[in-house]
C-alpha positions in Angstrom: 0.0 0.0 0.0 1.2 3.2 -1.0 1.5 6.2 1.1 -0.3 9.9 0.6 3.4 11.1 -0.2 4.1 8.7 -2.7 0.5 8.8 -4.4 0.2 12.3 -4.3 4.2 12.4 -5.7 3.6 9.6 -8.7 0.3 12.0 -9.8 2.8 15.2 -9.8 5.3 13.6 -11.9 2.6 12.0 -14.2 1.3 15.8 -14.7 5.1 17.5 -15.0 5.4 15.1 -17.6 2.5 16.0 -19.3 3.0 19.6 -19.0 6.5 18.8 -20.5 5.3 17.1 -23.7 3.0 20.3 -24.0 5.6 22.8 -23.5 7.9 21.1 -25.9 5.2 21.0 -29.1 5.4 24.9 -28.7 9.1 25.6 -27.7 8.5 29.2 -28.5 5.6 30.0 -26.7 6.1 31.0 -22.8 3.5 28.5 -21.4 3.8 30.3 -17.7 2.4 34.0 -19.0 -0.6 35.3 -17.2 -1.2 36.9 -20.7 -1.3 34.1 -22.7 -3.6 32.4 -19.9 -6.0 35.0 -19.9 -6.4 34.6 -23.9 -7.1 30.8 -24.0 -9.5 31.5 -21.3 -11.3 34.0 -23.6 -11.4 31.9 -26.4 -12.8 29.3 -25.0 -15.8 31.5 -23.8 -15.7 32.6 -26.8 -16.2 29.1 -28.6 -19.3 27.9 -26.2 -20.9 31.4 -26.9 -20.6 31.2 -31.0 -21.8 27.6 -30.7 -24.8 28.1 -28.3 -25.3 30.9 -30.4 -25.4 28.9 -33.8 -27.5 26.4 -32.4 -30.1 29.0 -31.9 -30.0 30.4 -34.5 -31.0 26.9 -36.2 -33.4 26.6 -34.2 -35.8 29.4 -35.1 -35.2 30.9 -38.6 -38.1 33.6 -38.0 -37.6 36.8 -35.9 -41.4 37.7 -36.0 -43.2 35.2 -32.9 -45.9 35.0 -34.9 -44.7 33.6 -38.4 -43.6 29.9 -38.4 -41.5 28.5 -40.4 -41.3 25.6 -42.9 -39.1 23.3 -40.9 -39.8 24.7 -37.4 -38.6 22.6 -34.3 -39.0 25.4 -31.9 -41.5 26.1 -29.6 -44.2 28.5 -31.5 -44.6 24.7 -33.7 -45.1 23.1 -30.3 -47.5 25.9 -29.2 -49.2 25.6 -33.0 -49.5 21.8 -31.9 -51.2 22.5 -28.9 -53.5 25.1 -30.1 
């Protein structure tokens, strides 16, 4: 049975190595910037908003509540359904 320390100690290395194999596919790229963090943080918002975003936008091809559309799957053709 292995101790706390050494668990804990195999998981670190497991992750520095990881972190190496990272660093070295972008040698020229300072991995440790705050700035740099910041950014992939911010893009990755930014990718869930543009896809939650396009999938709305499928959704409901008709800005007016009123007008349905041809393939409508939103809810004014459930509310036409149970009208």
């Amino acid at each position: 049975m292995s101790t706390n320390y050494t668990k804990h100690n195999n998981k670190a290395k497991r992750y520095r190595k990881q972190i190496e194999e990272i660093q070295a596919k972008y040698p020229e790229i300072n991995m440790k910037s705050r700035e740099l963090k910041n950014d992939i943080n911010k893009l990755h918002e930014l990718f869930i908003k543009v896809i939650h975003e396009e999938v709305d936008a499928k959704e409901c091809k008709s800005d007016n509540p009123n007008r349905i559309c041809s393939d409508c799957k939103c809810w004014k053709h459930t509310m036409m359904i149970c009208s």
